[in-house]
Structure formats: structure tokens, C-alpha cells
SELOPA-262642 format. One record per residue: residue in one letter; z, y, x of N, C-alpha, C in turn. Coordinates in nm, 2 decimals. Example, Ala and Ser with C-alpha at 12.3 -4.5 7.8 and 13.67 -1.06 7.14 Angstrom:
<pts>
   residuo      n_Z      n_Y      n_X     ca_Z     ca_Y     ca_X      c_Z      c_Y      c_X
         a     0.78    -0.57     1.32     0.78    -0.45     1.23     0.78    -0.33     1.32
         s     0.71    -0.22     1.28     0.71    -0.11     1.37     0.79     0.00     1.29
</pts>
This chain:
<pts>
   residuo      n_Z      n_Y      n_X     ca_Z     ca_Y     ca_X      c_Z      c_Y      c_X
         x     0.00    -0.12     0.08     0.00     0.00     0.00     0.00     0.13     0.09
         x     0.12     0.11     0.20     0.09     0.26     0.28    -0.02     0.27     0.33
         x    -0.07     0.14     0.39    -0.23     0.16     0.46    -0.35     0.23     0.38
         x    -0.34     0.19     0.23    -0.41     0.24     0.13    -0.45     0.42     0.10
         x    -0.30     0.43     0.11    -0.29     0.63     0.08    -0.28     0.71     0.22
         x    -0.24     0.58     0.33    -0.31     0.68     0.50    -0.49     0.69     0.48
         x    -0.55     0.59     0.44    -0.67     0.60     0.45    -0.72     0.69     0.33
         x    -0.71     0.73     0.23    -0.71     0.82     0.13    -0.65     0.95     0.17
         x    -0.56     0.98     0.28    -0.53     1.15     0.28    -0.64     1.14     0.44
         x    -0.68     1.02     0.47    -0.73     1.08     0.61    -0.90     1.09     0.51
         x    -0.97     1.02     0.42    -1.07     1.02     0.38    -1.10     1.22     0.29
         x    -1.00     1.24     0.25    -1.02     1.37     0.17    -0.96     1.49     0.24
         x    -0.82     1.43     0.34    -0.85     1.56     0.48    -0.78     1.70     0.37
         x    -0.82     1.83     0.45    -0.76     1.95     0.38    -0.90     1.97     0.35
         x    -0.91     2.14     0.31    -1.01     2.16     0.14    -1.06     2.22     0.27
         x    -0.99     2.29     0.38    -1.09     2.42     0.49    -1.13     2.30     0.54
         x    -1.26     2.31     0.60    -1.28     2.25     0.67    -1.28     2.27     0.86
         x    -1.23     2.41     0.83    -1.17     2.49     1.04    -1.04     2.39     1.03
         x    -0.91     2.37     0.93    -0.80     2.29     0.93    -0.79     2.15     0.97
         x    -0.94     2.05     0.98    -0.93     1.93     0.97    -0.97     1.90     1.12
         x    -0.91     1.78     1.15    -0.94     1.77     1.33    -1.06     1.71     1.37
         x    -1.11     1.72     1.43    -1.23     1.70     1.49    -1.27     1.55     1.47
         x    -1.41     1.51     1.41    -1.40     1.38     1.43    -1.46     1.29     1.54
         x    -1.54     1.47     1.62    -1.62     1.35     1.74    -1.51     1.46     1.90
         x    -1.61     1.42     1.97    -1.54     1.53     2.09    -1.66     1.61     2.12
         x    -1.80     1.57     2.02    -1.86     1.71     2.00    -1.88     1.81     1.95
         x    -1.79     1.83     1.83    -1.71     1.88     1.75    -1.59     1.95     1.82
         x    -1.53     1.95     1.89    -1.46     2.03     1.97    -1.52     2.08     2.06
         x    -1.60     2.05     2.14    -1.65     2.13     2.28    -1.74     2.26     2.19
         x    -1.68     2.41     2.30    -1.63     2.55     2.31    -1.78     2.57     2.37
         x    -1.87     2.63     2.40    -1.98     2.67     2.44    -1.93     2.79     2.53
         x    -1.93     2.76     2.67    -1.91     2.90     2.69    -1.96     3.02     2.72
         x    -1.90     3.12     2.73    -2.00     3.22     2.74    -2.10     3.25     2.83
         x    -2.24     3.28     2.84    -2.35     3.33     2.95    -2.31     3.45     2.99
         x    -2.34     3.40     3.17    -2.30     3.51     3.21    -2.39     3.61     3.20
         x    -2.37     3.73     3.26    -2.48     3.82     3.22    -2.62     3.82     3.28
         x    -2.73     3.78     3.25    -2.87     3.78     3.32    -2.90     3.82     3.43
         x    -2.92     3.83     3.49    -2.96     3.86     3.62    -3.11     3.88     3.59
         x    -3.15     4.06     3.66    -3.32     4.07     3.69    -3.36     4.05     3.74
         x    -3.35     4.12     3.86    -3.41     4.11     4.01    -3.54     4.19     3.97
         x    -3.54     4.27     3.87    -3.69     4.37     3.92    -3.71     4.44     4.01
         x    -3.79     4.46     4.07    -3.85     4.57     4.20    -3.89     4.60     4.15
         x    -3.91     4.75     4.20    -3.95     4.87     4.10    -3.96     4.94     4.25
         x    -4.13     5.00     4.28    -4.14     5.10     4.35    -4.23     5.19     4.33
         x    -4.22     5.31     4.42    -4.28     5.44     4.34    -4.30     5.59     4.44
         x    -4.30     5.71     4.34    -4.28     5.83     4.46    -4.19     5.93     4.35
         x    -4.15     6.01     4.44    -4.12     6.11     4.35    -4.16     6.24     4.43
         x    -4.11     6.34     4.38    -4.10     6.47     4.42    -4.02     6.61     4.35
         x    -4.02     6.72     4.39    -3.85     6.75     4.33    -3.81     6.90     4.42
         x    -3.71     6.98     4.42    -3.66     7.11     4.47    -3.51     7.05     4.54
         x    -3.53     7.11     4.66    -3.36     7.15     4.74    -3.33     7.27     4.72
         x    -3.22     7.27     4.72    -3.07     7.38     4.77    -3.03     7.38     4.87
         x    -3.06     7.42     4.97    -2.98     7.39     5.14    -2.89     7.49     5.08
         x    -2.75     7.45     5.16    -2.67     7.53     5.17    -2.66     7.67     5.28
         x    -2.73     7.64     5.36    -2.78     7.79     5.47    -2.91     7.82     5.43
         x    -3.01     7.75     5.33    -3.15     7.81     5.35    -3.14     7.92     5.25
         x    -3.24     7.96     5.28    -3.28     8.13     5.18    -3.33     8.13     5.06
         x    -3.43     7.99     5.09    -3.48     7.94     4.92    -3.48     7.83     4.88
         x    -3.47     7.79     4.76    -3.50     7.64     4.75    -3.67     7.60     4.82
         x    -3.64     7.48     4.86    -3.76     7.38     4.91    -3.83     7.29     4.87
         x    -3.92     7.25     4.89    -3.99     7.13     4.79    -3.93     6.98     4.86
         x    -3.93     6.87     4.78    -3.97     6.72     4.84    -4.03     6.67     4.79
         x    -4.09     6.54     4.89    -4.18     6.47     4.82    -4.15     6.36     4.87
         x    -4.11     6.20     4.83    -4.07     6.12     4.88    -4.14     5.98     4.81
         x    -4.09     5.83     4.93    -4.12     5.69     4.81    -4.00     5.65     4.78
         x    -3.95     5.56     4.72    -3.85     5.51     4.69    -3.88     5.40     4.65
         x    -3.76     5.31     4.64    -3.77     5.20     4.58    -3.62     5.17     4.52
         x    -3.66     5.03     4.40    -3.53     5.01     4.34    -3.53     4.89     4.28
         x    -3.38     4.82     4.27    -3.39     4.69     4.26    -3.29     4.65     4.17
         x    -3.37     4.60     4.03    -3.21     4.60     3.89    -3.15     4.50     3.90
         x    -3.03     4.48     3.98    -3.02     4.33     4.00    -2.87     4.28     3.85
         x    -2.83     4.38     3.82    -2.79     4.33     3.66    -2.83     4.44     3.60
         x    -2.81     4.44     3.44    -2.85     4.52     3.37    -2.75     4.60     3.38
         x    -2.63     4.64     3.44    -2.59     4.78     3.52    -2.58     4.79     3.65
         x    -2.59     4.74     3.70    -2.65     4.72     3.86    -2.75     4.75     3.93
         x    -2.72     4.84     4.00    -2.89     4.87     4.08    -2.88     4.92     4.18
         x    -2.95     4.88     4.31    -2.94     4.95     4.43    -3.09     4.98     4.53
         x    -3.06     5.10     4.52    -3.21     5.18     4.59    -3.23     5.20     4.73
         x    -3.29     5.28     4.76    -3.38     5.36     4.87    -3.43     5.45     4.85
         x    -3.50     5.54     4.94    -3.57     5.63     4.90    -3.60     5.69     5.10
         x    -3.71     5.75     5.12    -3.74     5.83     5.24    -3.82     5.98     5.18
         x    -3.74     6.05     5.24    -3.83     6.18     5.18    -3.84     6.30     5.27
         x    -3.93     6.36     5.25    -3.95     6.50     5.32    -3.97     6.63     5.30
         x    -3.89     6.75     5.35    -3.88     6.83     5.29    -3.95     6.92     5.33
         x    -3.96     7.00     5.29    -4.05     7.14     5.31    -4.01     7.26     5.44
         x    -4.04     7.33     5.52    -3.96     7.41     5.60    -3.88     7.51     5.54
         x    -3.77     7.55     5.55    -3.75     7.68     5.52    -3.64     7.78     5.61
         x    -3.65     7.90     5.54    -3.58     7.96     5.67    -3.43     7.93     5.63
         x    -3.31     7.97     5.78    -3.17     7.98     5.77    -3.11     8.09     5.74
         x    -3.04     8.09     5.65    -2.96     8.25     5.60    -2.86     8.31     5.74
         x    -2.91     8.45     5.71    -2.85     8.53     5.79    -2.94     8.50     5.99
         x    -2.97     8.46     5.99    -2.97     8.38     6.12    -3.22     8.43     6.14
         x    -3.18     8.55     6.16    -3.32     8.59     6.15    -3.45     8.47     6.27
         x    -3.58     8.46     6.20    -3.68     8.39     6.28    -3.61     8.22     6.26
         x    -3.49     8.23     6.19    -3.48     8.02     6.26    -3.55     7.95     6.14
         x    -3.59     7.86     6.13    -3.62     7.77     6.01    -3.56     7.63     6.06
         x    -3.57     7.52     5.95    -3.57     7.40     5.97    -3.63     7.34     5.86
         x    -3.60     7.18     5.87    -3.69     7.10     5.79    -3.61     6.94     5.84
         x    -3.60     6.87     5.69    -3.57     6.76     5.71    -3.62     6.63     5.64
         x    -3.59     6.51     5.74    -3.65     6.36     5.67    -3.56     6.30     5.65
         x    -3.47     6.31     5.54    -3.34     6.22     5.49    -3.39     6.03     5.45
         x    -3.34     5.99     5.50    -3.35     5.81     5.43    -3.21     5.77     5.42
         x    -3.23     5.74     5.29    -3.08     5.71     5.16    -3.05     5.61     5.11
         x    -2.99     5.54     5.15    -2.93     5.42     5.01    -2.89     5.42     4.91
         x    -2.90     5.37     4.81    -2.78     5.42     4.69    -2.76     5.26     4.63
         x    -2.66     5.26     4.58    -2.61     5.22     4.47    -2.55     5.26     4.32
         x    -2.64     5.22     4.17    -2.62     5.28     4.07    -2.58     5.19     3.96
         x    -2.46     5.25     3.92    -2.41     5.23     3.74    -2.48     5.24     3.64
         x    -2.51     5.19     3.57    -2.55     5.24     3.44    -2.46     5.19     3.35
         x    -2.43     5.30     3.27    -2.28     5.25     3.10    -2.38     5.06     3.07
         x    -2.27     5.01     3.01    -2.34     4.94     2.93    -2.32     4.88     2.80
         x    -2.45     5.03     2.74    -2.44     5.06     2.62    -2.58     5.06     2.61
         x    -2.63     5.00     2.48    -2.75     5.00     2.41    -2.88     5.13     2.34
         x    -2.93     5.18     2.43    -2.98     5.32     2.44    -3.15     5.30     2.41
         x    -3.17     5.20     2.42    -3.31     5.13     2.41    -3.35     5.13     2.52
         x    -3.45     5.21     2.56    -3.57     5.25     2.67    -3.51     5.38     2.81
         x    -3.40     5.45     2.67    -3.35     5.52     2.80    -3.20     5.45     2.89
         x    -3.20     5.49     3.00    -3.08     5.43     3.02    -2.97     5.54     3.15
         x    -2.89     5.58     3.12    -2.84     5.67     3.27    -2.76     5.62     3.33
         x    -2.73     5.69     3.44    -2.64     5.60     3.55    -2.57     5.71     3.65
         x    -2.56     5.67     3.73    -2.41     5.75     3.84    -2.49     5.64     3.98
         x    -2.47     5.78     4.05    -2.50     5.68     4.19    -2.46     5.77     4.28
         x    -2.40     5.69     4.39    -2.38     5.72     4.52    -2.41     5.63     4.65
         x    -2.44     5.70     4.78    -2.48     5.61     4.89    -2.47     5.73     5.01
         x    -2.53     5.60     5.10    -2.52     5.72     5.23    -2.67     5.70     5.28
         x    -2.69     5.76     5.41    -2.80     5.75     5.51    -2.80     5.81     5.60
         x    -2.90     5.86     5.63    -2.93     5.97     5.78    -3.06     6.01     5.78
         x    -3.05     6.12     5.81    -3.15     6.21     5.79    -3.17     6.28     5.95
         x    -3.30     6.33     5.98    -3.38     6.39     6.09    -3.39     6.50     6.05
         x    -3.32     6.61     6.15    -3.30     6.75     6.12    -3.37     6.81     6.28
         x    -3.46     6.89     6.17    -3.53     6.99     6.32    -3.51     7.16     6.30
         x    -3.43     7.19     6.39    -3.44     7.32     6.35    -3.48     7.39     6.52
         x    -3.55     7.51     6.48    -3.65     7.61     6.54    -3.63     7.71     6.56
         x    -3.64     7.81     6.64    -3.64     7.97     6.63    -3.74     8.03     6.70
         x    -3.76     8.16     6.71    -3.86     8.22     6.77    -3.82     8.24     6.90
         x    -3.74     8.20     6.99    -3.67     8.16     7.15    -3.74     8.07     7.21
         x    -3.82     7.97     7.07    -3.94     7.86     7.14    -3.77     7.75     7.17
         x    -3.67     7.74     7.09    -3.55     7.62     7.06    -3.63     7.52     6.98
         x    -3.63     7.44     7.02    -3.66     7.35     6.89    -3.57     7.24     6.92
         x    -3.50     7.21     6.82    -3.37     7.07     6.81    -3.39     7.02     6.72
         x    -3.40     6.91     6.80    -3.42     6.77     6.69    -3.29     6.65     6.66
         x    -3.23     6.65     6.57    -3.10     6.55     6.56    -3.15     6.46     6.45
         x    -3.05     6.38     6.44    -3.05     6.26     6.39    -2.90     6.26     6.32
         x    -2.90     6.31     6.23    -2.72     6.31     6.15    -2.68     6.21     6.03
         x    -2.56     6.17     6.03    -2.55     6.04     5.88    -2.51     6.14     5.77
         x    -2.52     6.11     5.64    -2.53     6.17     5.58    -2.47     6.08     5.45
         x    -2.41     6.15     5.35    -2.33     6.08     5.25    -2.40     6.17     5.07
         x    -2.38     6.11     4.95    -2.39     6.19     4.88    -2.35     6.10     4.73
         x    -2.35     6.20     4.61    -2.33     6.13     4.48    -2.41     6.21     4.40
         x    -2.43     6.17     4.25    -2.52     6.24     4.21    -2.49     6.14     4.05
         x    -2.61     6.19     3.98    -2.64     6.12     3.83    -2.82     6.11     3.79
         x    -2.81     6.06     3.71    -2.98     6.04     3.68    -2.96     5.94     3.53
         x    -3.13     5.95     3.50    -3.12     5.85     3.39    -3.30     5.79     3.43
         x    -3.28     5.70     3.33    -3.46     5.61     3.38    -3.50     5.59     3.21
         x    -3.57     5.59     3.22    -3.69     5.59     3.10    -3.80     5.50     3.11
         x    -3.81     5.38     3.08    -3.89     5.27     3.00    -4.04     5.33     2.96
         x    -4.14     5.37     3.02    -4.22     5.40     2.93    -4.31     5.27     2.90
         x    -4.35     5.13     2.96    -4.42     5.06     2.97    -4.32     4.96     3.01
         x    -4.42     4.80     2.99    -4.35     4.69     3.04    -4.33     4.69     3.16
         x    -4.38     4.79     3.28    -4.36     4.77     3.40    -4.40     4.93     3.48
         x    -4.40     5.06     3.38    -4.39     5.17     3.45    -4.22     5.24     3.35
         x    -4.15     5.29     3.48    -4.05     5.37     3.46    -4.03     5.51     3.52
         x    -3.99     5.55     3.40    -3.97     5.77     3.48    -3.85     5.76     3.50
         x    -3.83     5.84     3.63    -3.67     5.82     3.65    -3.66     5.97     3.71
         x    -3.53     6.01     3.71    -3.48     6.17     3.76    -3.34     6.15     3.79
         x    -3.35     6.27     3.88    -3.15     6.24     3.93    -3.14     6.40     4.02
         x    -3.01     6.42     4.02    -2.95     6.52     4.04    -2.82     6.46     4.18
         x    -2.85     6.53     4.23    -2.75     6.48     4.38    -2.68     6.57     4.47
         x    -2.56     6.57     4.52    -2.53     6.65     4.62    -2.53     6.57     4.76
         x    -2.57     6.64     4.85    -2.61     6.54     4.97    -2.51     6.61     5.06
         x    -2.41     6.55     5.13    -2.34     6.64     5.23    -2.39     6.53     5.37
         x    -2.43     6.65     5.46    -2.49     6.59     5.56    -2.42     6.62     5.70
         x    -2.41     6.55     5.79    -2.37     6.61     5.92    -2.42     6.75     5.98
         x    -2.35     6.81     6.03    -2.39     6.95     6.12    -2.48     6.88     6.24
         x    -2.64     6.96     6.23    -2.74     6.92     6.36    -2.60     7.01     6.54
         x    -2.66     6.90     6.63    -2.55     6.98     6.75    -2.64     7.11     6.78
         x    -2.58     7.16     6.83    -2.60     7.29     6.93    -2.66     7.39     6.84
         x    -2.64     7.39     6.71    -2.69     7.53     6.61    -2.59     7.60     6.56
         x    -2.48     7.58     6.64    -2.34     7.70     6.53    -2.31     7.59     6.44
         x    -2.29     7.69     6.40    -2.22     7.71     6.20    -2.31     7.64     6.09
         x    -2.44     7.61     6.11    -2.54     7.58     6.12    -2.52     7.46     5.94
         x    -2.49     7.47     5.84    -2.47     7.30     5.74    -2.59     7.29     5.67
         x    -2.63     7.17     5.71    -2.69     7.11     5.70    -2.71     7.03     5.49
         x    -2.61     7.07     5.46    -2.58     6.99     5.31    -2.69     7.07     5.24
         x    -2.71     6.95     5.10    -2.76     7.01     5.00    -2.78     6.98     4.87
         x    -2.81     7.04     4.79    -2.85     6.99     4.63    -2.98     6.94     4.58
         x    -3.01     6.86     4.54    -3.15     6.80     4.53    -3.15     6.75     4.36
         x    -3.32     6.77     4.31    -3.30     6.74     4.19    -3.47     6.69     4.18
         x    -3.53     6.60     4.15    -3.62     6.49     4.16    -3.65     6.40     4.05
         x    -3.77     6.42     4.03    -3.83     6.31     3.92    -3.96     6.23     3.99
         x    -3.95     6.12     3.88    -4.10     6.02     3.97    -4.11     5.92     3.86
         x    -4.21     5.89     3.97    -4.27     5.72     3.84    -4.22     5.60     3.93
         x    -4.18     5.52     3.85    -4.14     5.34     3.96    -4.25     5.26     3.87
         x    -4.30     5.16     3.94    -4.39     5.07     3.87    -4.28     4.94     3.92
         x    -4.33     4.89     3.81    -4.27     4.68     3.83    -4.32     4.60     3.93
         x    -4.33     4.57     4.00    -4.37     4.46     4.11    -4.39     4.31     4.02
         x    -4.54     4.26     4.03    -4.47     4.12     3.95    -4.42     4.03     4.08
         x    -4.35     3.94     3.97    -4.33     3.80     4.07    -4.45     3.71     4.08
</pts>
């Protein structure tokens, strides 16, 4: 008789069915979560764009290539080589200079669902080639490391072209034997990246 009403409460169980215990052990197993995708796109391109030297007189042009590599969907880390335009040094009559900064960066992006656009935070370092000149017939050429941070966003236009722009302060080493001479600056740059296939 007990055998009878064990097999009768185990046959009809509770009414929820989340309440009743599992009857296989595939029925228990938890699926767990995916981790987040990995891209690995390469993305390269040019840009070009206006400086702020902190001693120059006017802003400057650049024109650079860069490259960049999404290795999660907020993960990204770049490059870039670029070259600047001459300009003169404040206060400091007849000097000019001119520089070829090469950058690394590493970039954030939130992650939040924006579609096509997406922004980010980045910062990195590098070193940059500083020549500076005067009408004395000086010419010095250094080689300084250089640090900076900045922000930007990228824009999706295509399956494999992206607009991208960024805003940066670049603090750079003092070139030797020019004074007082800083070297830092503000930079603000847009461009195209294309997709690399695999």
C-alpha cells in the first residue's frame, strides 16, 4: 500500500513544474554564459586634422596613417604616425619647428548600445621627432617620449569603412638645448579606417 501512494505522489509531483526535481541530469545542467566575442578587426586608414602647440603662434595642420585593432567590443588599441606642419615659436623671433609624433593608444568604449555610432576614451604614449630652427642657421633635431589622453567617437558608415575623430592633449618632452622651449600640444583629427578582410 505505501509503495502504491509513493508512486502516485512521485507520478503527479507539484502543479509548478520549476518545483519538481529534475528527472534527467540534462535537465539540470546550467548553460553558461558566452564570453564576450572577440573581433580582431584591423581597421586602417589616414586622417588629418589642426594642432595647438603650446609655444607656436598658430595652429598647424596634420596629416597622418593610423591603424586600429577591435580586439573586444570595448577594447581597442591603435597607432598612428603623423606629420605636422611648420610653425613659428611665440615670442622667440625667426625660430620655427615642426614635428613627427608616432603614438600608441589604447581605447574604451562604454558598453552601451548606440548602433553605428560608438565613443571612447583613449590614452597612450610615444615619441615624436622635434626639429627646431632659427635664422642663426641652428637646426636641432631630438627625439622626445611623449604621453597623452584624449576622447573620440567612430561611426560605422559601411560593413568595412569607418569615420572616426578624436580630440587629444599630447604632453611631450622639452627638445635639448632650446630654453624654455614645450614642446606639448592639443590635437583634434578626423579620417576614414577601412576593414582589412581576413
Amino acid at each position: 500500500m505505501n509503495v502504491i501512494a509513493l508512486a502516485l505522489a512521485l507520478a503527479l509531483g507539484p502543479g509548478d513544474p520549476e518545483d519538481r526535481l529534475p528527472l534527467s541530469l540534462s535537465e539540470s545542467y546550467v548553460q553558461a554564459a558566452a564570453a564576450p566575442a572577440r573581433l580582431n578587426e584591423v581597421l586602417v586608414g589616414g586622417h588629418l586634422g589642426l594642432v595647438d602647440a603650446h609655444d607656436g603662434e598658430n595652429p598647424s595642420f596634420v596629416v597622418g596613417f593610423e591603424w586600429r585593432i577591435h580586439i573586444l567590443p570595448w577594447l581597442w588599441a591603435g597607432g598612428s604616425l603623423d606629420f605636422q606642419t611648420k610653425q613659428k615659436v611665440d615670442e622667440v623671433s625667426g625660430t620655427d619647428y615642426f614635428q613627427i609624433p608616432l603614438m600608441w593608444s589604447v581605447m574604451l568604449s562604454p558598453p552601451i548600445d548606440l548602433g553605428p555610432f560608438r565613443p571612447f576614451g583613449l590614452a597612450g604614449l610615444g615619441l615624436t621627432v622635434t626639429d627646431v630652427s632659427d635664422v642663426i642657421d641652428r637646426d636641432n633635431l631630438d627625439v622626445n617620449f611623449l604621453y597623452f589622453v584624449g576622447v573620440g567617437a567612430e561611426l560605422k558608415l559601411s560593413s568595412n569603412v569607418y569615420f572616426s575623430a578624436d580630440l587629444r592633449y599630447v604632453w611631450a618632452q622639452e627638445p635639448n638645448g632650446v630654453g624654455s622651449f614645450s614642446a606639448d600640444w592639443v590635437q583634434f583629427s578626423i579620417g576614414l579606417l577601412v576593414k582589412m578582410s581576413r
